[in-house]
matplotlib code that plots the C-alpha trace (Angstrom):
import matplotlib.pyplot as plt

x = [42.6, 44.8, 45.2, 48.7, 51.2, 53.7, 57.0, 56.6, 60.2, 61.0, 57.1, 58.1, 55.4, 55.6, 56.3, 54.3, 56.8, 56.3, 57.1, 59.4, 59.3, 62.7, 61.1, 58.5, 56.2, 54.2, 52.8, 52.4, 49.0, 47.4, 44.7, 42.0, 41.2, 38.1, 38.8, 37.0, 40.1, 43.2, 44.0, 42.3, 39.0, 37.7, 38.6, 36.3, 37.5, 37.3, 39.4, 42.5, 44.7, 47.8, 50.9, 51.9, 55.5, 56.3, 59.3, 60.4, 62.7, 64.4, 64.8, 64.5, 62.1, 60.2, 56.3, 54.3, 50.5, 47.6, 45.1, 42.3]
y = [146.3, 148.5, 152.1, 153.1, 153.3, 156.1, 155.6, 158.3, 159.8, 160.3, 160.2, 156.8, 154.5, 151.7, 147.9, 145.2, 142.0, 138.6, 137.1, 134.0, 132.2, 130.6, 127.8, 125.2, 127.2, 128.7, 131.6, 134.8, 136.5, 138.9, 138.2, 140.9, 140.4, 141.4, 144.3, 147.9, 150.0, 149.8, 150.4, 146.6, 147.5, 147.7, 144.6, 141.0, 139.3, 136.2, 137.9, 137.1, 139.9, 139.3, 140.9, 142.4, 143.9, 147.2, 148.5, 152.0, 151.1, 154.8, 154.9, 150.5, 151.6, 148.6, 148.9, 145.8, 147.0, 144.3, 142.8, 140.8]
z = [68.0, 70.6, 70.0, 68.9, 71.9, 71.8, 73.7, 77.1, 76.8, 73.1, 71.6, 68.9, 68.2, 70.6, 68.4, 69.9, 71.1, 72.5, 75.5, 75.6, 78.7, 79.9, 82.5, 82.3, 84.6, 81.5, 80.4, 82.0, 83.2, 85.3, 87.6, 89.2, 92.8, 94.1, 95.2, 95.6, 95.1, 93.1, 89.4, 88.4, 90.5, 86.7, 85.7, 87.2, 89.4, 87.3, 84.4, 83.3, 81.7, 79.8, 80.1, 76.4, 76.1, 73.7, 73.0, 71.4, 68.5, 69.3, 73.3, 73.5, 76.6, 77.0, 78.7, 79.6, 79.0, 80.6, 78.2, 77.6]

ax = plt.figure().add_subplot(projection="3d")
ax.plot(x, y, z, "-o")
ax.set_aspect("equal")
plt.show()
């Protein structure tokens, strides 16, 4: 389970959404390359992360986070 997000300008709990795709490409992800630097250096190279939206009920900011 994620910890709980909190919205960066007003400090609301972040509410997990979906992603709807509009074309027939397909879903999103987020793919590490093998690199030595960079915020994904943590992740393997052979990992895919998926984009996960959040959105402050308060502000509507909306955050993508990447996960496994």
């Amino acid at each position: 389970m994620v910890a709980e997000r909190t919205c960066p300008d007003c400090g609301e709990q972040l509410e997990e959404m979906e992603l709807q795709g509009t074309d027939a490409i397909g879903e999103l992800s987020i793919v590490s390359e093998a690199s030595d630097d960079g915020f994904l250096s943590s992740v393997r190279a052979d990992e895919i992360l998926t984009p996960v939206p959040y959105v402050c009920p308060d502000c509507r900011r909306t955050l993508l986070y990447a996960e496994p």
